[in-house]
C-alpha positions in Angstrom: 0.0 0.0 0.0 1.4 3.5 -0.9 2.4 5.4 2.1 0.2 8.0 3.1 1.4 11.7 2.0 2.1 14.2 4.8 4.8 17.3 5.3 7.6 17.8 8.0 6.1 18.5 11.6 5.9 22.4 12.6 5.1 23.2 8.7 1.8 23.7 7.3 -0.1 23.7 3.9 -3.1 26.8 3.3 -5.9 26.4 1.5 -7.2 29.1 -0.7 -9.6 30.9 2.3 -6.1 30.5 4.5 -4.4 32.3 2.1 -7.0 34.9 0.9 -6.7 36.0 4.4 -2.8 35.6 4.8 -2.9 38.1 2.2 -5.3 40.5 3.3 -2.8 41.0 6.1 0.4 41.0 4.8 -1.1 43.9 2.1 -2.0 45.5 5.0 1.3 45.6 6.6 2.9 46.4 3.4 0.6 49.5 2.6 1.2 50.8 5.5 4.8 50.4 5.5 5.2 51.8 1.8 2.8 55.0 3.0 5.7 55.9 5.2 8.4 55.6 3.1 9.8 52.3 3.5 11.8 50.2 0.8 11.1 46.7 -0.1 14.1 43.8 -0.1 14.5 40.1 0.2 17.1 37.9 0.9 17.7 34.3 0.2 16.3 32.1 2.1 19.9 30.0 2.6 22.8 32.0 4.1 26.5 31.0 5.1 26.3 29.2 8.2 29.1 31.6 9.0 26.5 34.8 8.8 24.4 32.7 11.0 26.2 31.1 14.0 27.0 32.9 16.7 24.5 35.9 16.2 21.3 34.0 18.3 22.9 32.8 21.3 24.1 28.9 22.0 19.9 28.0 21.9 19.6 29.8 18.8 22.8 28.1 17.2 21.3 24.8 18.0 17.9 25.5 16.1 19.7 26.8 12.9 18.5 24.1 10.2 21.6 23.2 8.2 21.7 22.4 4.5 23.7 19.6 3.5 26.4 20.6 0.6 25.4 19.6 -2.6 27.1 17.4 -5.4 29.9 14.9 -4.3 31.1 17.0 -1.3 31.3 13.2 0.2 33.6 11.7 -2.5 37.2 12.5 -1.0 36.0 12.6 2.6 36.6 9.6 5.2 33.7 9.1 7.9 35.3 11.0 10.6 35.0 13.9 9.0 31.9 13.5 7.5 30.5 13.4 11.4 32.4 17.3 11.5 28.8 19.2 10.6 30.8 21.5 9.3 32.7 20.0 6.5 29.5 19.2 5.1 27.4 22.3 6.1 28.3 25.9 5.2 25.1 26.8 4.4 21.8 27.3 6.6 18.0 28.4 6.4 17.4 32.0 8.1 16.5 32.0 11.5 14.8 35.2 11.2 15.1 38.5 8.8 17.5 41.1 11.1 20.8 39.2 11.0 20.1 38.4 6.9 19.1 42.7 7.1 22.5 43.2 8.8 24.5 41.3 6.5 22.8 43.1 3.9 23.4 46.7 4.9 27.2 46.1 5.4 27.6 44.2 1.9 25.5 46.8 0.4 26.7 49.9 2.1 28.6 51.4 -0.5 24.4 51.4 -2.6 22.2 52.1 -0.2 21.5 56.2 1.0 20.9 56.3 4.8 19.2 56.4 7.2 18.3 53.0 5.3 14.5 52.2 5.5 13.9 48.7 5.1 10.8 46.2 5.1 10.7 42.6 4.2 8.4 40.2 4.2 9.5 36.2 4.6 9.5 33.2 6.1 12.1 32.1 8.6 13.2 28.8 9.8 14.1 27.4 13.4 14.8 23.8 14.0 12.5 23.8 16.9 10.1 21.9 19.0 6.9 22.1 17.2 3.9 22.6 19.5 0.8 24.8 19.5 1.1 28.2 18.1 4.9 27.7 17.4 5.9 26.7 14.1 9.5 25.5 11.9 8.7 27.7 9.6 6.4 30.6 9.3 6.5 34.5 8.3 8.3 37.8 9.8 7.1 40.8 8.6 10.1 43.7 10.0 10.5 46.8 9.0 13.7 48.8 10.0 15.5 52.0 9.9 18.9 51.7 9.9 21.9 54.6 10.1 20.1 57.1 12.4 19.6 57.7 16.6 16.8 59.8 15.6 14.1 59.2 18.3 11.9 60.4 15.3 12.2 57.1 14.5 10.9 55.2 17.2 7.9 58.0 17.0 7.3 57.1 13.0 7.6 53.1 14.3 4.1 54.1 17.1 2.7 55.5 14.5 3.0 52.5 12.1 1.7 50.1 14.8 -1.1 52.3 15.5 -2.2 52.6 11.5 -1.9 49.0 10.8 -4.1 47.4 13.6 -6.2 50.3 13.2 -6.6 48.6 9.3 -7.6 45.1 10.6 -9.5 46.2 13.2 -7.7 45.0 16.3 -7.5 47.1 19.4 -4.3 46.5 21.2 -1.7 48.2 23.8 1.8 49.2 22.9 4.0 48.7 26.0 7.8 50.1 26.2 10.6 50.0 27.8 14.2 51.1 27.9 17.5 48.9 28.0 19.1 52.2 29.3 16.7 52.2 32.4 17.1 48.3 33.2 20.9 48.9 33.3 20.1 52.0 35.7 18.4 49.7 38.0 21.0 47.2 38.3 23.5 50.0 38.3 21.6 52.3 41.1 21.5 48.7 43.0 24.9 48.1 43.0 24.7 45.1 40.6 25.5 46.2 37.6 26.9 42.8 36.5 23.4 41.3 37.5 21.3 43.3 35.1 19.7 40.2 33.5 19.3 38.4 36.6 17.3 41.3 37.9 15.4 41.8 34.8 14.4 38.3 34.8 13.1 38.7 38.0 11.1 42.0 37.6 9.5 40.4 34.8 7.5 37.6 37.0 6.2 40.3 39.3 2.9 39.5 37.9 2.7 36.0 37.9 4.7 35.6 41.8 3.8 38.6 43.4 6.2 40.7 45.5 7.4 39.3 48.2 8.3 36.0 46.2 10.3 38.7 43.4 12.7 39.1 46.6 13.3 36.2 47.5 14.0 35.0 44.0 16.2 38.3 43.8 18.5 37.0 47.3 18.7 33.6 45.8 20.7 35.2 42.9 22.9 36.9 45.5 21.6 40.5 45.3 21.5 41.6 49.4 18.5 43.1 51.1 19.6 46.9 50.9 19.8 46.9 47.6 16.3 45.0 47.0 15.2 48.6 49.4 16.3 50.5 46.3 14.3 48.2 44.2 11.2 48.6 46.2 9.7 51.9 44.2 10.5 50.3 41.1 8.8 47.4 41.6 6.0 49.2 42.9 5.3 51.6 40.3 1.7 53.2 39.9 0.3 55.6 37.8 0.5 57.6 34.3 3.5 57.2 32.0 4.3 60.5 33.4 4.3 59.7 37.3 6.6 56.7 36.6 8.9 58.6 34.7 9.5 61.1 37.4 9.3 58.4 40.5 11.9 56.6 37.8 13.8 60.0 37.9 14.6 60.0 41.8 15.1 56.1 42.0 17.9 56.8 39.1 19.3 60.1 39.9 23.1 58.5 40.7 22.8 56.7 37.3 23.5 59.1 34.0 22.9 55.9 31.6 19.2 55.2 33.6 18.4 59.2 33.6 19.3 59.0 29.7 16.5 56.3 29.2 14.4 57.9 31.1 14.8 61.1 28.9 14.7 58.8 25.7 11.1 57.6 26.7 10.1 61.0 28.1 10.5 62.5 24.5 9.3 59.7 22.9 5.5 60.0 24.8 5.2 63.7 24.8 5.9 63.6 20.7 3.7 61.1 20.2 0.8 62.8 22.8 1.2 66.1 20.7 0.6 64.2 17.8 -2.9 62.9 19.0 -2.2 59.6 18.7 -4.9 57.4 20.1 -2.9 54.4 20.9 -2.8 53.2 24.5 0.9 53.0 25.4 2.1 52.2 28.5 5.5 52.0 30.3 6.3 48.6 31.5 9.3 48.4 33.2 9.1 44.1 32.9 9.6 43.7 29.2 13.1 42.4 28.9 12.7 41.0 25.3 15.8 40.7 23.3 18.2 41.8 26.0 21.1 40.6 24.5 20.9 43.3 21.4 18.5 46.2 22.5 20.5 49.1 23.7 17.2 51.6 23.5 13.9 51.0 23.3 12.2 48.4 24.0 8.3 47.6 22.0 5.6 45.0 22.4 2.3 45.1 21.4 -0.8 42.8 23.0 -3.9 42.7 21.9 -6.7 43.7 24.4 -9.9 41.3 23.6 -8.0 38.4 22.8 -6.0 36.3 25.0 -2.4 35.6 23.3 1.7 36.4 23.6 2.8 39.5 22.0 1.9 40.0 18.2 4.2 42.6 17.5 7.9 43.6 19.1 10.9 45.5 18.6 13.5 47.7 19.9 16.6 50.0 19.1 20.1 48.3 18.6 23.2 50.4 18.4 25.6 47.9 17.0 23.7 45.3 14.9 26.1 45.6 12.0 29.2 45.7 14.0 29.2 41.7 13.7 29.7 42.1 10.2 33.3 44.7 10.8 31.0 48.2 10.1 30.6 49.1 13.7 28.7 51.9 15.2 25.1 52.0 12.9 22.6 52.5 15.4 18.8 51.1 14.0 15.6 50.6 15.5 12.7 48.3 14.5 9.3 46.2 14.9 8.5 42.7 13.4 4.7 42.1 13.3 4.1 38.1 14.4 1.8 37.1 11.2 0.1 33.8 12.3 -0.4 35.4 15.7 -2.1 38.1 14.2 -4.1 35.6 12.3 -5.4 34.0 14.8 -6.4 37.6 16.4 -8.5 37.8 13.5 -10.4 34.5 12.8 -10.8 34.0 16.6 -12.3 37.7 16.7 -14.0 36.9 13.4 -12.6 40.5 11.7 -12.1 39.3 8.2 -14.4 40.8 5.8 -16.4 37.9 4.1 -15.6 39.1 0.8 -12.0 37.2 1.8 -13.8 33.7 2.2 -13.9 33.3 -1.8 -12.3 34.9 -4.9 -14.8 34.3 -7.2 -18.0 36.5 -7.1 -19.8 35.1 -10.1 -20.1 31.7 -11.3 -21.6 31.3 -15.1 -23.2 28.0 -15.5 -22.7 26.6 -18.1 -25.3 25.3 -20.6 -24.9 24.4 -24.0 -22.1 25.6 -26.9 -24.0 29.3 -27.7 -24.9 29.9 -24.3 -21.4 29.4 -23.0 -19.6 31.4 -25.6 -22.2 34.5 -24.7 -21.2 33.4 -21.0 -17.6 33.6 -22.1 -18.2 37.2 -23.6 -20.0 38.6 -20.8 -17.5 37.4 -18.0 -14.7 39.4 -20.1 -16.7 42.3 -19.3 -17.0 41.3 -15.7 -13.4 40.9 -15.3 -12.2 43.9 -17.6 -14.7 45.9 -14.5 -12.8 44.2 -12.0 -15.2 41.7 -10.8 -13.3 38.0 -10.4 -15.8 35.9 -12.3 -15.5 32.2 -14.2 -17.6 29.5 -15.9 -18.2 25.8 -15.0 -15.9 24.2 -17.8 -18.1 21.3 -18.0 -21.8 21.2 -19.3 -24.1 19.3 -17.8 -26.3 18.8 -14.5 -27.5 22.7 -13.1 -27.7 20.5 -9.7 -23.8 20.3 -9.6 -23.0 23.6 -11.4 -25.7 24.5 -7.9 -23.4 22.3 -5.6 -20.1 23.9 -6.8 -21.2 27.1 -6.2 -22.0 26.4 -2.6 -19.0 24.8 -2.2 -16.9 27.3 -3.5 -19.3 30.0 -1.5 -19.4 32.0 -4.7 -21.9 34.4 -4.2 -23.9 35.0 -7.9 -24.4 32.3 -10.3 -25.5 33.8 -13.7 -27.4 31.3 -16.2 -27.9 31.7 -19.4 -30.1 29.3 -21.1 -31.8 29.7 -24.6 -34.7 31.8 -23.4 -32.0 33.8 -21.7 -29.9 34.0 -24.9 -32.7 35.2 -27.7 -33.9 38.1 -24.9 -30.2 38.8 -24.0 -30.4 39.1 -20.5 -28.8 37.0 -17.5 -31.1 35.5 -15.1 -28.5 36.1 -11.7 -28.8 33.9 -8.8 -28.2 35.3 -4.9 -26.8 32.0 -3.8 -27.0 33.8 -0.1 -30.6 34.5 -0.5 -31.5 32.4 -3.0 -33.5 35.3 -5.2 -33.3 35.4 -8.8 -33.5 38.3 -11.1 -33.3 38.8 -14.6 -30.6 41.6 -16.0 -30.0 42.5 -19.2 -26.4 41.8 -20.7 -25.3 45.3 -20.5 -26.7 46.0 -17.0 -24.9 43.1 -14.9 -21.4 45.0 -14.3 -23.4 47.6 -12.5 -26.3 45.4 -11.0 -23.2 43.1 -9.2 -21.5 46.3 -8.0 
């Protein structure tokens, strides 16, 4: 018996309603990212392992997928070395798009006119344990500004967030953070060196409360005077405003901490004076992407909808200094694409119109009657309207059934009768009405 097909685990196949949706957002994004002056690139989906390793951490070097070399790479090469990964693997799949980005600016420096303004729209790649809502392979959609500590930038970047769920019709939050005020903490504490450790902790004041925050916090070694310093921060109340000037006081011995503090300050007032409507809130536990972020820190949540981030970002200072061109500072989002998906279908904000391409079906019925058919759907299409015709003559009951099936909403019949008064009889398949419309009135009786 022939085994059954299937595809790798953590992959997925779309069907057409999948996809007519898929699409609706990523045009979305990319509307919205072209309307503000952003550039479209791609890279391949293979890089040199040697772009690759190294940039994600040790976890993240272990979920690179490697590609094997190609041709007879085996021919001259005893077993031993064959078990070296690396005689046989210099290439691998992207593991997201910002190294790729990075990679791409330096290589391309001498082209491009900065501040660079980058998005792209692909799918990544991570070796990964596949489980619910976390796939091998599935699509990042970043956008970037390269070349420039503007914090114009990070202003344009709310602004982008805020147009672009406004478009699908999901109300979220946009929380943010500063790197510079996490290392003030630590710093104003006396630990320094135990930034992360303290971050980590912070960051599960929700989920342990208080009291449990210290004790995790003395396990790590931090001593009980400096938790007192902690205590306002981890009891901070109030507008974005009132935390930024209890934030102020707490971080007064620290000039990196009072520079974030600054950084975010200018960053709300702009974005206040600007009327923007999106809720923003400082929250001093997002510690996403420590080991990069030098400024900023983004992530969005959705409010009526219960699910991780579906958007994040931040400011990096030296993202191409892996690649020997040091000191170009960027700052940028990635929107999570099946997250937002499932935003949307479990919310139920898709239009309908995206649950099938075709909005007229013409039966078909009989050699003259198709050809008129043929005629008249070149003038539904030429209008813009996606129409087609049943191929094959035969039963109305199945031409019926394939239009349900399909859930195209107008089937137009022509039959004999139809042909010698030249009209369309036009079928609601919602409603199930029929009316009869004369050839040259069914562009504007469908629209």
């Amino acid at each position: 018996m022939a085994q059954k097909p299937s595809i790798p685990k953590g992959t997925r196949d779309f069907s057409p309603i999948e996809m007519m949706r898929r699409d609706y957002i990523f045009s979305t994004i990319r509307s919205v990212f072209a309307l503000n002056g952003f550039s479209p690139i791609e890279t391949p989906a293979m890089e040199n392992l040697s772009t690759l390793l190294g940039k994600y951490g040790d976890e993240g070097d272990k979920l690179l997928f490697k590609v094997l070399n190609s041709g007879d790479y085996a021919a001259n090469k005893d077993i031993d070395q064959l078990r070296q990964a690396s005689s046989i693997c210099e290439k691998g799949l992207r593991y997201d798009l910002t190294v790729p980005f990075a990679r791409y600016v330096v290589q391309h420096q001498n082209d491009i006119a900065f501040p660079f303004k980058r998005y792209q729209i692909q799918p990544v790649w991570r070796a990964d344990r596949p489980q619910k809502g976390r796939y091998r392979e599935f699509y990042q959609c970043d956008v970037d500004v390269v070349g420039s500590r503007s914090l114009l930038n990070e202003v344009e970047l709310v602004g982008i967030v805020q147009k672009v769920f406004e478009k699908l019709g999901i109300s979220v939050t946009l929380k943010m953070n500063n790197r510079k005020i996490l290392f003030g903490i630590a710093e104003v504490m006396g630990h320094a060196d135990k930034m992360i450790d303290i971050t980590v902790a912070i960051d599960k004041l929700e989920k342990i409360g208080l009291e449990n925050v210290k004790a995790e916090l003395r396990e790590r070694g931090i001593d009980d005077e400096a938790i007192a310093k902690l205590q306002p921060i981890l009891e901070l109340a109030g507008t974005n405003t009132e935390k930024l000037n209890t934030l102020s006081e707490v971080l007064a011995s620290s000039e990196t901490g009072l520079l974030g503090v600054a950084e975010l300050r200018t960053i709300f007032n702009t974005v206040e004076q600007l009327g923007t409507t999106l809720p923003l809130e400082l929250d001093l536990s997002l510690a996403r992407g420590l080991n990069y972020y030098t400024g900023a820190i983004f992530e969005v949540k959705a409010n009526d909808f219960a699910i991780g981030s579906i958007c994040g970002g931040g400011r990096y200072d030296n993202l191409t200094g892996i690649f020997g061109m040091p000191d170009v500072s960027g700052v940028g989002i990635s929107f999570g694409a099946d997250r937002i998906y499932d935003v949307m279908v479990g919310l139920n904000l898709f239009p309908a119109e995206f649950d099938c391409s075709t909005k007229v079906l013409f039966a078909n019925l009989g050699e003259a009657e198709a050809l008129a058919s043929l005629r008249l759907l070149g003038t539904l299409r030429d209008a813009g309207i996606a129409a087609e015709i049943y191929p094959d003559g035969g039963k109305m009951k199945k031409q019926m059934e394939y239009a349900n099936r399909r859930a195209i909403p107008y089937v137009a019949i022509i039959g004999s009768n139809e042909l010698a008064e030249g009209v369309v009889t036009l079928k609601n398949m919602r409603s199930g009405e029929q009316t009869s419309v004369a050839f040259d009135k069914l562009v504007e009786s469908i629209k």
